[in-house]
C-alpha positions as CSV (number, residue, x, y, z in Angstrom):
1,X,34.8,-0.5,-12.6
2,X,34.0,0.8,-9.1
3,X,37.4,0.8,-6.9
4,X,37.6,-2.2,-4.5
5,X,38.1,-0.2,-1.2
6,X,34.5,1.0,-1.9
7,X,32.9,-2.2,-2.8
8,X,34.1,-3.9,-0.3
9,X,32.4,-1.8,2.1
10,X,28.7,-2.5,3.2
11,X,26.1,0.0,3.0
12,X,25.1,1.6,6.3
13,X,22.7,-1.3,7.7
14,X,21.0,1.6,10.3
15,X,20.2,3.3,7.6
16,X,19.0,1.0,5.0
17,X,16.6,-0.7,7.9
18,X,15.3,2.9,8.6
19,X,14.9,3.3,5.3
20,X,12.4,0.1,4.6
21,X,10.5,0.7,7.5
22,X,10.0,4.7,6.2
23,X,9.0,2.9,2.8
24,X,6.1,0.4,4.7
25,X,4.7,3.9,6.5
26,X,4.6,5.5,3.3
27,X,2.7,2.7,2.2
28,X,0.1,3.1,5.1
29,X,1.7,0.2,7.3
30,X,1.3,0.8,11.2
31,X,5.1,0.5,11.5
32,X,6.9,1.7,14.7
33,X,10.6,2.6,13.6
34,X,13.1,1.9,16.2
35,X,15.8,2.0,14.4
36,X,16.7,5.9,14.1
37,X,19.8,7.4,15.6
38,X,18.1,10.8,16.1
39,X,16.0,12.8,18.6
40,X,12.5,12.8,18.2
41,X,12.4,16.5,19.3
42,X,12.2,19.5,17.1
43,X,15.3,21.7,16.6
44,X,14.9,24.4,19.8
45,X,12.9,27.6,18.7
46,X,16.0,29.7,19.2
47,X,18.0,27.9,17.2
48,X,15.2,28.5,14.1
49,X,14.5,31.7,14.9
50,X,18.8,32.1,14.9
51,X,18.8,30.6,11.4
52,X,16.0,32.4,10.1
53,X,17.8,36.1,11.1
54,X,21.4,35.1,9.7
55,X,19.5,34.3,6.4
56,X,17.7,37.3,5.8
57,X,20.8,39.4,6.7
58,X,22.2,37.4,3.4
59,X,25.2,35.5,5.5
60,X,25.1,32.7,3.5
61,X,28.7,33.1,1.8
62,X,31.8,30.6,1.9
63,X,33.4,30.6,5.9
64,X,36.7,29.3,6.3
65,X,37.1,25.8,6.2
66,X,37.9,25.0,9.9
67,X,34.3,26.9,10.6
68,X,33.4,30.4,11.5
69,X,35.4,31.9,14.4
70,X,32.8,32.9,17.1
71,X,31.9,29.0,16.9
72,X,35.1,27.4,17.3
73,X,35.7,30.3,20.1
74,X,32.4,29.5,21.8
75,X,32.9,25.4,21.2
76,X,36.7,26.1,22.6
77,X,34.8,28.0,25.8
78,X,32.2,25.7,26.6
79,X,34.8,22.9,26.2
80,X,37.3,24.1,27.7
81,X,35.1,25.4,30.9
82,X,33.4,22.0,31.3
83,X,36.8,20.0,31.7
84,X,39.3,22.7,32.8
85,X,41.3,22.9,30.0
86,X,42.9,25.8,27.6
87,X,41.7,25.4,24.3
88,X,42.5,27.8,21.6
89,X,39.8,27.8,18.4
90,X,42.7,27.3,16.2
91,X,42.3,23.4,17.8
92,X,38.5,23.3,17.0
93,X,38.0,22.5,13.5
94,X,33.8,22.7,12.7
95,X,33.1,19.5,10.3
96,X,29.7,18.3,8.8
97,X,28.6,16.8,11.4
98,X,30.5,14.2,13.4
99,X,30.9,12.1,10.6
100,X,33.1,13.8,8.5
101,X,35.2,14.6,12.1
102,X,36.0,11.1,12.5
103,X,36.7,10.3,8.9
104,X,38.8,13.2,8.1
105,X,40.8,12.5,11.3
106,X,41.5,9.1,10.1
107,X,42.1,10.4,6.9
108,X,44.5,13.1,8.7
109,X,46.3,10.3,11.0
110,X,46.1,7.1,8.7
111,X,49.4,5.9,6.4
112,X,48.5,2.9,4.5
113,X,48.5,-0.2,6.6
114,X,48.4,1.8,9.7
115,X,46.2,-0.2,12.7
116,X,43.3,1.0,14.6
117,X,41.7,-0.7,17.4
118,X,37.9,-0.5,18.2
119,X,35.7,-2.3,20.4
120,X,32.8,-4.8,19.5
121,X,29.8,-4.2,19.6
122,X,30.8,-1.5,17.1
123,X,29.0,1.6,15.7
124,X,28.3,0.7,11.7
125,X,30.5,3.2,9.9
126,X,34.0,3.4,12.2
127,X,35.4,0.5,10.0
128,X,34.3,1.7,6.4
129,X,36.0,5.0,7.7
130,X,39.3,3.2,8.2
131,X,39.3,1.4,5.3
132,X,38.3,4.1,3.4
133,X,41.6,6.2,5.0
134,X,43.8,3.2,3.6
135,X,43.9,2.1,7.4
136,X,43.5,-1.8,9.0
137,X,41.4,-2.4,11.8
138,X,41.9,-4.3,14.7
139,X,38.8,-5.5,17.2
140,X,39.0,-6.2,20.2
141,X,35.7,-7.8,21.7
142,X,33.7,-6.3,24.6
143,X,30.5,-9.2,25.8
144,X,27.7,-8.4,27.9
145,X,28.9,-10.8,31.0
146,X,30.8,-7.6,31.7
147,X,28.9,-5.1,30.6
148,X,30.4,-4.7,27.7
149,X,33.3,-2.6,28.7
150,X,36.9,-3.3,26.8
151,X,39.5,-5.0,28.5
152,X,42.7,-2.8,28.5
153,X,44.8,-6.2,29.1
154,X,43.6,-6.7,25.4
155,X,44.1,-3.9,23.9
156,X,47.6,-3.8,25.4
157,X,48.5,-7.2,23.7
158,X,47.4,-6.0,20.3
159,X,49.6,-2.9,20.4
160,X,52.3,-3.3,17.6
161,X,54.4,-0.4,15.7
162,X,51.8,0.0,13.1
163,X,49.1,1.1,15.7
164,X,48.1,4.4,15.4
165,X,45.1,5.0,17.0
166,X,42.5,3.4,19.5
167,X,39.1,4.6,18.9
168,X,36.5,4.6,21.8
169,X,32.8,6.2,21.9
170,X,31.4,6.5,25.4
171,X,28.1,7.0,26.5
172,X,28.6,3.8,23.5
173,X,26.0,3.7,20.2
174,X,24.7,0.4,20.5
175,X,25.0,-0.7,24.4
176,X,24.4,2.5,25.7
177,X,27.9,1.8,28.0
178,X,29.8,4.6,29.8
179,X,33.5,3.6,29.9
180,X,35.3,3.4,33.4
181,X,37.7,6.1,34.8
182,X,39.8,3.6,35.6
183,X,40.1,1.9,31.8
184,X,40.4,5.3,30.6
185,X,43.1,6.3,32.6
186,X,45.3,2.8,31.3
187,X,44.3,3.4,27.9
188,X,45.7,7.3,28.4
189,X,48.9,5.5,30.0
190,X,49.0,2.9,27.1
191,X,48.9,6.3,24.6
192,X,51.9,7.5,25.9
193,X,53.9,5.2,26.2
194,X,53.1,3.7,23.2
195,X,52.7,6.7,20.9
196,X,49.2,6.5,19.4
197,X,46.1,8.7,19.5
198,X,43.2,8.2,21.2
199,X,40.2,9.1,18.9
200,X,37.1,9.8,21.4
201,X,33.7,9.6,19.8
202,X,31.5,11.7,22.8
203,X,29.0,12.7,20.6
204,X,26.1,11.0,22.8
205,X,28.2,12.7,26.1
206,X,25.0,15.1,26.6
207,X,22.7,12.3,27.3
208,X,23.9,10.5,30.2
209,X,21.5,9.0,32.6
210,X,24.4,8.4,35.5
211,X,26.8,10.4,38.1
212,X,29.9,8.5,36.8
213,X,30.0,9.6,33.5
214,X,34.1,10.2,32.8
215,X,35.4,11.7,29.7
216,X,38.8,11.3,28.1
217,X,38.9,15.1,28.8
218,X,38.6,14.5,32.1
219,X,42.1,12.9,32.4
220,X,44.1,14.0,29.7
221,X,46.6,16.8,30.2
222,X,46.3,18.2,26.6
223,X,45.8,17.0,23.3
224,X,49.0,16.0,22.3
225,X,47.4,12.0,21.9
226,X,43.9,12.9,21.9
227,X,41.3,14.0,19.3
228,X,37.8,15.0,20.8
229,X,34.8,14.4,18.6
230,X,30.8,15.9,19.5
231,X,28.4,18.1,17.5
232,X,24.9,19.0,17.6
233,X,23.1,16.4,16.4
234,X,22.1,14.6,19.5
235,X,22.3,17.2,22.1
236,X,20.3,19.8,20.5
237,X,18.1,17.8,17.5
238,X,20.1,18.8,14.7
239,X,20.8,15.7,12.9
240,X,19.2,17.0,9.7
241,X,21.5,20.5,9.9
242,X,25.2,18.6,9.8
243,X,27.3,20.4,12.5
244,X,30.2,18.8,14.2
245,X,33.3,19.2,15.2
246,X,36.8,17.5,16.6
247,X,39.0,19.3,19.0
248,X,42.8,18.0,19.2
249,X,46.5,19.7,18.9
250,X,47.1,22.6,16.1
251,X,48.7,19.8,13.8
252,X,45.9,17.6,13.7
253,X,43.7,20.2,13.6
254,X,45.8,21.8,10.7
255,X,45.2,18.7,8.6
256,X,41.7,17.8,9.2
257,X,41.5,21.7,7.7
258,X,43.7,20.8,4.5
259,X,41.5,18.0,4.0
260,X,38.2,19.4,4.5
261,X,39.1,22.5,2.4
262,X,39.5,20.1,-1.1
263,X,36.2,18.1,0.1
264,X,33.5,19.9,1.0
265,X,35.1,23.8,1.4
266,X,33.2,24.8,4.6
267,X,30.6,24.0,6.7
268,X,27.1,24.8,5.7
269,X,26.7,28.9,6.7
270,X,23.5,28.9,8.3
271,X,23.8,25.9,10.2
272,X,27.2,27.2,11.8
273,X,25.0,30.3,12.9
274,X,22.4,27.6,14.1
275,X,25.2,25.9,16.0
276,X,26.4,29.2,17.6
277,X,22.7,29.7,19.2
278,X,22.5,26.0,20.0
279,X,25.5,26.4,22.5
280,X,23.2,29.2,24.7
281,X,20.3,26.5,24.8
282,X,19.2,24.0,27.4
283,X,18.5,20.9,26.4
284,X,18.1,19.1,30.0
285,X,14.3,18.8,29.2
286,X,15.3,16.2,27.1
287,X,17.6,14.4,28.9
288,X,15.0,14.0,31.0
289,X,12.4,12.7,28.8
290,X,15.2,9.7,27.7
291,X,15.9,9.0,31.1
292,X,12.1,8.3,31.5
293,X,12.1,6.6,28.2
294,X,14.9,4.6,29.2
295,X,13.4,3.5,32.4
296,X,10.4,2.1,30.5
297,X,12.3,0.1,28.4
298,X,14.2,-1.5,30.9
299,X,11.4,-2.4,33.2
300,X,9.4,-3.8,30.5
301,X,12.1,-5.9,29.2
302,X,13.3,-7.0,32.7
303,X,9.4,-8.3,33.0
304,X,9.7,-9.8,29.1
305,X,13.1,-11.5,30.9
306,X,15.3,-10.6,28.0
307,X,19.0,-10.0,28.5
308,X,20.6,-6.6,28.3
309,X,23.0,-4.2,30.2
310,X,21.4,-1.3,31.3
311,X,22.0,1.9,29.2
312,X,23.7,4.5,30.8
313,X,23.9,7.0,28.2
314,X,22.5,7.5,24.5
315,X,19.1,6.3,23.5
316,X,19.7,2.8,23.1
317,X,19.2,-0.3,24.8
318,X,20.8,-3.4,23.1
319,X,19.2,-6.8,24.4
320,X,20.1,-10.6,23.6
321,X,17.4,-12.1,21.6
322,X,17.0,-15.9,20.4
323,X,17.8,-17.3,17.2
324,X,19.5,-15.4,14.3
325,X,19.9,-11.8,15.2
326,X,18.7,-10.9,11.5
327,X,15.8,-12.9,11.1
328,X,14.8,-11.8,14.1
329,X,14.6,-8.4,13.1
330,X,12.7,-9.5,9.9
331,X,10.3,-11.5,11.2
332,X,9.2,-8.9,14.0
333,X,8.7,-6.1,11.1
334,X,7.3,-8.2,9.2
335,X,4.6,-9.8,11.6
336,X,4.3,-6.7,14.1
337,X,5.5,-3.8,12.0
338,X,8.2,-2.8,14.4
339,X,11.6,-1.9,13.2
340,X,15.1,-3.1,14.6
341,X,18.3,-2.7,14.3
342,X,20.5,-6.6,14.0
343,X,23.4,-6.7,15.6
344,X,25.4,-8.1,13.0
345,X,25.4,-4.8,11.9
346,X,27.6,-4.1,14.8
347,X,29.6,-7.1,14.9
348,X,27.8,-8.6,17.6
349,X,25.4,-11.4,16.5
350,X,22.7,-12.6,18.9
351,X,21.6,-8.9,20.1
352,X,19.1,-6.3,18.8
353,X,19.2,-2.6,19.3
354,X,16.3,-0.5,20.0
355,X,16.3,3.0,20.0
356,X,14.2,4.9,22.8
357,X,14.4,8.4,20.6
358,X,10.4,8.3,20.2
359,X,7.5,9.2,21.6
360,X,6.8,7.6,25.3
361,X,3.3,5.9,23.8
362,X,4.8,4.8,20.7
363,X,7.5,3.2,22.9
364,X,5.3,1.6,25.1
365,X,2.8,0.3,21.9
366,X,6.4,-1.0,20.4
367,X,7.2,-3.1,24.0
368,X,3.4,-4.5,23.9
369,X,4.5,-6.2,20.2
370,X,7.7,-7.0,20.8
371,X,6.4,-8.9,24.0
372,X,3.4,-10.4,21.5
373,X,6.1,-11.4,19.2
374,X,8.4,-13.4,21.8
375,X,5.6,-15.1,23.4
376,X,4.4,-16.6,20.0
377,X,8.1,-17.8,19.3
């Protein structure tokens, strides 16, 4: 009999959605997949042509488990340079992907019954993760007549002796929200006094469409109560090649490396060599192509007048839609073959996301049926 804690949990509904519409193309259906949390550029030349050298030298042996050194030195560099900060790469630990960072820090931090607090709308697998560490979760509600940022008042009235972590992701998967300076700074206050971490999901941080993009980095002193999460999935297209990482104090860092070495061993070789390249690469091409994405999407859904806060980061834009969330999103794949995301899946009913991460005349084809589609409801 499977175990409770795992049947309890629901299947990643991204990822099942994405998964039916990939089944109607295969069956020759016209369908326009908006549902994907990836790029729809190719991983950077360099980064192949990187790969393809470290195999035929035969470098494809067991690393240690925290990752190969020259990344976590150059991921400790580039990190370290961008927010002023020290980092040594005994605080980098290299995970599969950013995934496995965030579930083998709760894992790391998490006693059972301990409390985390996220923030609603909230990406699909940070509460499986939790549970899954023997952790509770706490939510604290963010709506869209504020643009969906969390209220630290909130937050601070949920704080109890069992909290040990607040977890935040900014640019935010599904809004597309950048968090305040100002609510990070309370939050970083809150940490301290109150003794919990602060678990920061930046993994969208290289696609930010806005001057007042603020990163916990940017105000914390060190990592005593802070663990850093990115990889290389979003910045560089590498969803596919499973290379993340988490940056925090030795002792976290320390643990997250116990655990990984009895799970998976080590990071994929080749894709750590991938990784190391991918750090020397520009990627600011693309930013730019989302930003122009983006802007579509927003003026064509301003004209459709549907509701939504303005992305300011990711590729996403998550809009209000009439009706049942879920239906919704069944009905327009099933009557104009385009493929969204419910936001039930998020824990916010009544809202849709769409995901920009495709090609600009897909995108606008996409907009011309979802406006079809609303017009005939």
């Amino acid at each position: 009999m499977i175990a409770r804690r795992i049947s309890e949990i629901p299947i990643s509904k991204t990822m099942e959605l994405d998964a039916k519409a990939k089944a109607l193309i295969k069956k020759g259906e016209d369908v326009i997949n908006l549902t994907a949390g990836e790029p729809d550029f190719p991983t950077p030349k360099p980064v192949l042509e990187a790969a393809k050298s470290f195999l035929e030298k035969g470098q494809i042996k067991y690393t240690d488990p925290r990752g190969i050194y020259e990344l976590r030195e150059a991921i400790a560099k580039k990190v370290g340079e961008r927010y002023g900060k020290e980092i040594s790469p005994d605080q980098v630990v290299v995970t599969n992907g950013a995934k496995q960072a965030l579930f083998n820090t709760f894992m790391a931090l998490l006693d059972p019954g301990d409390e985390v607090i996220v923030f609603s709308p909230v990406w699909v697998s940070y509460i499986p993760q939790i549970l899954l560490a023997g952790g509770t979760v706490k939510v604290v509600e963010t709506f869209m007549k504020n643009d969906f940022h969390p209220s630290l008042e909130e937050v601070e009235g949920l704080l109890v002796g069992k909290t040990k972590a607040v977890l935040i992701n900014s640019p935010n998967n599904p809004t597309g929200v950048v968090y305040s300076r100002s609510f990070l700074e309370g939050l970083l206050r809150l940490s301290e006094e109150m003794h919990f971490y602060i678990v920061s999901d930046e993994v969208y941080d290289s696609l930010v469409y806005t001057d007042n993009y603020t990163s916990i980095l940017d105000i914390a002193k060190d990592f005593e109560r802070v663990v850093y999460i990115n990889g290389f999935s979003k910045s560089h297209s590498m969803t596919g090649w499973r290379v993340g990482y988490l940056i925090s104090n030795r002792e976290l860092a320390s643990a997250v490396s116990k655990i990984q070495s009895h799970t998976t061993s080590c990071i994929n070789t080749v894709a750590q060599y991938a990784a190391l390249k991918a750090i020397e690469v520009d990627n600011s091409h693309m930013v730019q192509v989302f930003k122009e994405r983006r802007d579509l999407v927003v003026e064509r859904l301003k004209k459709m007048g549907v509701k939504f806060v303005e992305p300011q980061g990711a590729f996403y834009l998550f809009f209000k839609v009439p009706g049942d969330d879920v239906k919704f999103c069944e009905r327009l794949l099933e009557e104009k073959k385009v493929a969204l995301v419910p936001g039930s899946s998020f824990l916010k009913p009544g809202f849709v996301r769409l995901s920009f991460a495709i090609s600009t005349e897909r995108l606008a084809e996409a907009l011309d049926r979802i406006e079809d589609f609303l017009n005939s409801h």
